[in-house]
C-alpha angles and dihedrals in degrees: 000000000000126000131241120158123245108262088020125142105206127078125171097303105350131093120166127134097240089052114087140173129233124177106000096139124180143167126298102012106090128250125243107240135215152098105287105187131256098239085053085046091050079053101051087045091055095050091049089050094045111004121126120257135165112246082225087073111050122096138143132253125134128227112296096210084057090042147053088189123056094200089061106124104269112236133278112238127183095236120181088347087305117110101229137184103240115206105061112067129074113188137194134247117184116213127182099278100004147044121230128215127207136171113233085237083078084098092053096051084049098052095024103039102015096242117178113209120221123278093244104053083045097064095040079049089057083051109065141070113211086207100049110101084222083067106054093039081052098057098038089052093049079048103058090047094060110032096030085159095066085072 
């Protein structure tokens, strides 16, 4: 998978300083490490069942602490009672003056290697409702701002 660091403002073709990267881990950076709680883990699992995310963005690679080969098939997860192919979505939060990115492999890197997310996009995370239209138009609207030229 490729790697972005934590915090970071840069993804694939995007910089801009309300953009910014959460669990995009990689050999051979190290993982934070930490318990995140169930019920933050059941809300992870919603947003990658039903979180926004531009189809510019999607694209497939597996773990690279799993496997040598980053073209290996990504892993299939039971998320929110539907089997999924994890490896291929990254999905929006908005925060208050960002938006935050995330590949839907976040929940392999916390069962799996144990990664802890930041604090902050925790608590954005906690915040929003996938299904809710005010959502969607959110993070539209945060995503326009930073990768313009994806419009």
């Amino acid at each position: 998978m490729s790697y972005f660091r934590d915090g970071g403002h840069w993804w694939g073709s995007c910089e801009h300083p309300k953009l910014v990267t959460i669990g995009w881990m990689g050999k051979p950076h190290p993982i934070p490490q930490g318990a995140v709680d169930p019920e933050d883990v059941a809300r992870l699992e919603q947003l990658i069942r039903h979180g926004w995310t531009p189809e510019e963005i999607e694209s497939t690679e597996a773990c690279s602490f799993c496997f040598d080969d980053p073209d290996t098939e990504p892993p299939w997860r039971i998320v929110a009672g539907q089997e999924t192919y994890l490896g291929w979505r990254n999905i929006c939060v908005p925060g208050k003056t960002c938006i935050y990115i995330f590949p839907d492999q976040i929940l392999h890197y916390i069962d799996t290697h144990g990664y802890k997310p930041p604090v902050k996009f925790l608590r954005a995370m906690r915040k929003v409702d996938p299904k809710d239209p005010a959502y969607e138009k959110r993070c539209d609207e945060l995503w326009r701002l930073v990768a313009p030229h994806f419009y």
